[in-house]
N, C-alpha and C positions, 0 to 999 in steps of 0.2 A: 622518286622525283615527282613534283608536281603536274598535273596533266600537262599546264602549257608549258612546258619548262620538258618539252620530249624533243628530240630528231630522228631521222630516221637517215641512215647512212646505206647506201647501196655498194655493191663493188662488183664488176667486174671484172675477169682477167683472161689473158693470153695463158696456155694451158705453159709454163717451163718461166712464166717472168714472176714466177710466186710471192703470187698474188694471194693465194691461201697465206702461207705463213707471217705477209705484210700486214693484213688487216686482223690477223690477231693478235700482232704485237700495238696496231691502233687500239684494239678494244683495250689490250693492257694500260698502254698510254694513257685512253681516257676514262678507264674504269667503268665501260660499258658494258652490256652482254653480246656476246657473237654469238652466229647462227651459220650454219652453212648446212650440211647434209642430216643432220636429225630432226630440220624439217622434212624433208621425206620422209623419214621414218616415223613422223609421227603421223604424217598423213595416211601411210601405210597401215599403222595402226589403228588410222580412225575408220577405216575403208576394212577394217577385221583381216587382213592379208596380214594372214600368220608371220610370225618373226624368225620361224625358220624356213619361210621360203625364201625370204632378205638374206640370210645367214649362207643358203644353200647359193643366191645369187653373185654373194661376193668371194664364197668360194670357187665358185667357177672361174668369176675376175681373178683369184690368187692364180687359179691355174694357168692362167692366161698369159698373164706376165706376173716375175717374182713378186712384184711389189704390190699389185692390185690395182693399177692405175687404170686399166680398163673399163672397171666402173666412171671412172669419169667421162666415160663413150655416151652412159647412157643414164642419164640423172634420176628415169624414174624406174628402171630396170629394164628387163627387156617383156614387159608386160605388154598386149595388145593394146591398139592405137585408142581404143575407148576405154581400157583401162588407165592409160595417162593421160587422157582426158578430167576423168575422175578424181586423181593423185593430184594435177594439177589444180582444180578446182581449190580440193581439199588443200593442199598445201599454201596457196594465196589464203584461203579464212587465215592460217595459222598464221601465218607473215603478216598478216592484219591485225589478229589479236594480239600477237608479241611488240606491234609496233604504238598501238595503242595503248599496251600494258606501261612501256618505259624506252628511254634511247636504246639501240640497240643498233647495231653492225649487221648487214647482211649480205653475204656472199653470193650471186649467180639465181639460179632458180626466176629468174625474169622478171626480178627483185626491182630493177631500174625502170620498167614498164609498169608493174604494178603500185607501185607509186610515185608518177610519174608526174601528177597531177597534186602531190602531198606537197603546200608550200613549204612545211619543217625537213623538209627532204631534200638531202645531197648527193649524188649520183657520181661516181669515181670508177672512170677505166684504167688496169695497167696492164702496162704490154714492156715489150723488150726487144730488140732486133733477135732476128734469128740467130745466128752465132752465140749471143749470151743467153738464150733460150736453151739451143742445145748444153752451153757447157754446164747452164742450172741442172738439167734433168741428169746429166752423167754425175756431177760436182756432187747436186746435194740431193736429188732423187735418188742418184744409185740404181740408175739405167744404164746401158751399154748403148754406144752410140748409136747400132740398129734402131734398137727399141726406143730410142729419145727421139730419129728422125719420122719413127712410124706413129709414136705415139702425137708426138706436135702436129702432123700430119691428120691424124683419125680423131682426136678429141678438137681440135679448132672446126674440122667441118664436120662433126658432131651438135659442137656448142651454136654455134652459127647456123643450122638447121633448126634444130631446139626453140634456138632466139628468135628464128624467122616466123617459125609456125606461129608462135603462141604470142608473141610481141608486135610482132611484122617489120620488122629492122632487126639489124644487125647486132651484137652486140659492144661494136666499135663505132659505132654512128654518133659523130662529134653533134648531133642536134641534142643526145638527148643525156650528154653527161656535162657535169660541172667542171672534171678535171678529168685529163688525160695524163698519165705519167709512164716515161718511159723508165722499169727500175732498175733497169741498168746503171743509170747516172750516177746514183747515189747509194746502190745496194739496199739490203731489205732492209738494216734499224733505220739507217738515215730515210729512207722512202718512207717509212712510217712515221717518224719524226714531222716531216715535213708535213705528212697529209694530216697526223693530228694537229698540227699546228695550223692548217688553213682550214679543219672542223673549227675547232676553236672561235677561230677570227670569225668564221661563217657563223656561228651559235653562243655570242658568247654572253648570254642571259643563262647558258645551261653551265659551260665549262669557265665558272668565273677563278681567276685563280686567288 
């Protein structure tokens, strides 16, 4: 794509209104690139933190609960407080150089704050009531309803601490998103449907059909 012919798409989400598997059927939709957690890994790797302490890290997540959702607890690992400092750093250059490189999609990592101030930039919350939260996380996580109420529980004021520190709001704060969606209403294709359709109309020098 041509430099000015870029957007930059943010997403945040409630941890069971999946929100991950939404905004990668967007990026399908509009034939962009996604980004979610191999930006840490690449910042990890730019920071020389070996690949098998990440490996050892999410093995412990495995151990944790079956599925690994744990690491969602903790987006830079459970490294000291100046070592995610560091990761952080590093990981905005890389959100900056991918967003400069071409449109792209990007999930969490304090993505909405960090270009916040981008006028090519769209900013997207979703969330869900509690109830369709839980039965996402038993449904189609394939969590036991313990481990869906502990998990909804430990990664929302997880992510919401994260958000606070290093953004200074929340990551539900209707000041600093374009759309709010609740994906309940419409389910995951139709919820992506809808949101590539109102990228579109927001950009549509980029996504001409």
């Amino acid at each position: 794509m041509e430099q000015e012919k870029k957007c930059i798409i943010t997403i945040t989400r409630q941890f069971g209104s999946l929100g991950r598997p939404i905004a990668k059927l967007v990026s399908e939709k509009l034939n962009i690139q996604y980004y979610d957690r191999d930006i840490v890994e690449q910042a990890s790797e730019q920071l020389c933190l070996p690949v098998s302490q990440i490996d050892q890290l999410e093995e412990k997540a495995e151990k944790a609960t079956r599925n690994g959702f744990m690491r969602m607890m903790y987006p830079l690992g459970t490294q000291t407080s100046a070592m995610q400092n560091k990761i952080f750093e590093a990981q905005k250059n890389i959100m900056r150089f991918l967003a400069e490189r071409e449109s792209c999609i990007i999930v969490g990592r304090c993505s909405d704050f960090i270009f916040a101030k981008n006028p090519k930039s769209l900013h997207i919350y979703i969330y869900a009531p509690y109830e369709a939260r839980l039965e996402n996380c038993v449904n189609t996580l394939n969590l036991s309803e313990a481990e869906a109420k502990r998990m909804i529980q430990s990664v929302d004021q997880a992510r919401d601490q994260y958000h606070m520190h290093y953004a200074g709001f929340l990551p539900n704060d209707p000041r600093f998103k374009n759309i709010m969606i609740d994906s309940s209403t419409f389910g995951t294709n139709e919820t992506a449907d809808f949101l590539a359709d109102g990228i579109r109309r927001k950009f549509p020098y980029i996504f001409q059909k």
